[in-house]
N, C-alpha and C positions, 0 to 999 in steps of 0.2 A: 797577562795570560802567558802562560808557561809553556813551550812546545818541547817534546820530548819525543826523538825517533830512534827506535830499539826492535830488540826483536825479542818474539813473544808467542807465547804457548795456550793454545786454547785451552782452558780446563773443563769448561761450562759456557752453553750456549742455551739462550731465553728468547722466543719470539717476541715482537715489539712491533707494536699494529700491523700493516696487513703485511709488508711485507721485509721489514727490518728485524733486526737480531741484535739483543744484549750479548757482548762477550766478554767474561772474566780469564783473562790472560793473564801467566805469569811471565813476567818481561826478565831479560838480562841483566838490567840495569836500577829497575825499582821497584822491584818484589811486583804485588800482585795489583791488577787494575781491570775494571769494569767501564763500559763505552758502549753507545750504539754502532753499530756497521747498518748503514744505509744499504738496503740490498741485500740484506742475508739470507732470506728465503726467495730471492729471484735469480732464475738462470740467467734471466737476461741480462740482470745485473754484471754478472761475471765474478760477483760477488757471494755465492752459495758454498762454494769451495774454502773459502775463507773463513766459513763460519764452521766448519764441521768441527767437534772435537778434534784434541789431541792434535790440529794440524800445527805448524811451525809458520810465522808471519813475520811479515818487517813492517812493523804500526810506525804510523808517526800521526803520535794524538795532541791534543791542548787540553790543560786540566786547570780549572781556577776554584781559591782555596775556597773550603767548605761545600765545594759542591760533590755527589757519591758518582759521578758518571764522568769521563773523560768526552771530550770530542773525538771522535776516530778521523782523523783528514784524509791519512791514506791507510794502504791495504795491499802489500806486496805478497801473494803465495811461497814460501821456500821449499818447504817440504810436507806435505801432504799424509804420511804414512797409512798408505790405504790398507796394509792387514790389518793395522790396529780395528779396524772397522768390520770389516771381511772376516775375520776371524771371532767367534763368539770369545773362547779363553784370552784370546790376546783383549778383546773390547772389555771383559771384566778388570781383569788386570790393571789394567790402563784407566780405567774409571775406580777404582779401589786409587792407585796413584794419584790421581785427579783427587779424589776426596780426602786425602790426606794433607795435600798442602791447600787446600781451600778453607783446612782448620788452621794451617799455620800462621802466625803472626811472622812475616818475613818482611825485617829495616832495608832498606835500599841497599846498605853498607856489606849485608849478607845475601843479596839477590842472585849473583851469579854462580856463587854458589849452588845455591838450590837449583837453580834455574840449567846449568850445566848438570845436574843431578839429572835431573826429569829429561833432559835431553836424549842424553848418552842411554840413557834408562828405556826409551822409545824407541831407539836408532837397536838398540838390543832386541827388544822386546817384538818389533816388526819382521826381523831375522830368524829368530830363534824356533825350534818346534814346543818347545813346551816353556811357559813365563813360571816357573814353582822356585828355581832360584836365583831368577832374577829378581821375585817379588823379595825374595828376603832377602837378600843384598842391597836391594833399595831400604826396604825398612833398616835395615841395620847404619845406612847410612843419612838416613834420615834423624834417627836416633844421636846420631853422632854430630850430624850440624844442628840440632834442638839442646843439644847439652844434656844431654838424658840419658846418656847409654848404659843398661843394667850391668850393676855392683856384678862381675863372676870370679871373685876373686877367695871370695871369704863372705862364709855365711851372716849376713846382715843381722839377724835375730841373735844371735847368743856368740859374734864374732868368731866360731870355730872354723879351723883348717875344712877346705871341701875336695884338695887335689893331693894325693900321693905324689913321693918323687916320680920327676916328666923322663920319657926316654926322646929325646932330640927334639920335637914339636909338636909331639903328641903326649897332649893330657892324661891323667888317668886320675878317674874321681875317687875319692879315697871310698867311698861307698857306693853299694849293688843295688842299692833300692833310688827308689823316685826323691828327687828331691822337688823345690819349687821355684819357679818365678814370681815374687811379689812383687806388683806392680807399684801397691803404697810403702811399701820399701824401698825400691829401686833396685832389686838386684834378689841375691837365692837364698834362698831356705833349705838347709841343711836336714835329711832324713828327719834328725830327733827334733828340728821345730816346724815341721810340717804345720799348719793349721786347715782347717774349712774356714774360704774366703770369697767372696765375690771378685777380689781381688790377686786370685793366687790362682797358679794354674801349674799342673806335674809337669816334668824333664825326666823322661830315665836317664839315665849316666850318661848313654851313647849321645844322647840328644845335648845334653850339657857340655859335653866335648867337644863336637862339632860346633857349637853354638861357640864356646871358648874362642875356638882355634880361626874362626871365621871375621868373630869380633875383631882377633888379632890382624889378622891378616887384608879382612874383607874383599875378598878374591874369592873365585870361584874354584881356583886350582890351588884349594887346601891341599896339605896331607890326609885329614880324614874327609873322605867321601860320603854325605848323608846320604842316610837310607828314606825309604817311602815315610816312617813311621816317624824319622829324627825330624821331617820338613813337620810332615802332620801335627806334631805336639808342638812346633815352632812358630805354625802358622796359629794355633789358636794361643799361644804364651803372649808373644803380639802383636796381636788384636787385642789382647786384655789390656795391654803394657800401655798401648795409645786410647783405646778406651777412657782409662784411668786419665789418662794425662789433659786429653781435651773434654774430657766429660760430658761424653755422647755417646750413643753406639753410632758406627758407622756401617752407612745400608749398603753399603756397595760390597763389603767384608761377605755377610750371607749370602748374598746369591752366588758370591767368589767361590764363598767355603764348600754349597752346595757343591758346585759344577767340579770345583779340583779332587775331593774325596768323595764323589758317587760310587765310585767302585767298590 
């Protein structure tokens, strides 16, 4: 039996008779793992606080081969992030996160990785008055540790030029009109190959540039600053882009998309 003590990220928490909880945790050290916590639905336990989402834990479980459930031995509190909770926009946010590396296939080898992603990502996200680009700085770097990140270089269907010469760091698309992001592509569609696709979704220009310059940089303190409508068309390009990729729709996305463009 293998004991393994790390720390680790609630993604998803399952009741488990009367008064235990299944937790799927993404750990530091070996991607994702599911385990009983004794006491997950009891105050008395001391043990309830441990189970909420999204909190931060120092496990130290035993796992033996072929079996889907760890043992949980122990169960240290670190960090608790109570807006994540307290706040509805930050609780979508944060469970839209959650349901994206719950699709992920993540080797031990790539754990901290990710696992320093969703951290730092949460530690943001708890802070912040609005999660709109932090959601896409997460995705964009998500994108980046999956080996996935969309072609913006040169239009993938008919390999043509998509950027005029740059003035310093800032892009300029060689055309005025909407181009696309093909998700079974991996990257843009140029004005003249536009298609109707379940698959494709528009960019105007400004949104492509931003999106460019972001890719590059992945920082929040670009030189071009998006606007309401450059996140809006970025936020539904992907969602199409991981859609495609883990082939599902993700429920956490709708009620996100609802609540962040109501207005």
């Amino acid at each position: 039996m293998k004991v393994i003590e790390t720390d680790g990220i609630v993604l998803k928490t399952m009741d488990f008779k009367e008064k235990d909880s299944i937790l799927t945790f993404l750990t530091r050290e070996v991607g994702k793992r599911a385990g009983v916590l004794h006491g997950g639905k009891s105050v008395r336990s001391g043990n309830a606080a441990k189970a909420e989402l999204f909190v931060l834990n120092h496990f130290e479980f035993s796992e033996k081969p072929n079996t889907e459930l760890v043992r949980i031995r122990k169960c240290e509190l670190m960090e608790s992030y109570p807006s994540l909770r307290q706040n509805f926009s930050k609780f979508l946010n944060a469970s839209y996160f959650s349901e994206l590396l719950l699709q992920c296939e993540i080797p031990s080898v790539d754990s901290q990785d990710y696992f320093d992603l969703l951290k730092n990502t949460m530690s943001l996200l708890s802070e912040a008055q609005t999660g709109t680009e932090i959601k896409l700085n997460f995705e964009m770097r998500l994108l980046k540790l999956l080996g996935i990140p969309p072609n913006l270089d040169n239009c993938l269907q008919c390999g043509g030029e998509l950027w005029e010469g740059e003035s310093g760091r800032n892009p300029s698309p060689k055309f005025s009109v909407p181009y696309q992001l093909d998700a079974n592509l991996g990257g843009i569609r140029c004005p003249k190959c536009c298609i109707r696709s379940p698959y494709s979704t528009s960019l105007h220009p400004g949104s492509l540039a931003f999106f460019r310059v972001r890719q590059k940089t992945l920082q929040s303190e670009s030189v071009i600053r998006p606007t309401q409508n450059n996140l809006k068309e970025l936020d539904q390009a992907l969602y199409v882009y991981f859609r495609h990729f883990f082939g599902r729709n993700l429920k956490s996305h709708r009620i996100l998309k609802d609540n962040s463009w109501k207005n």
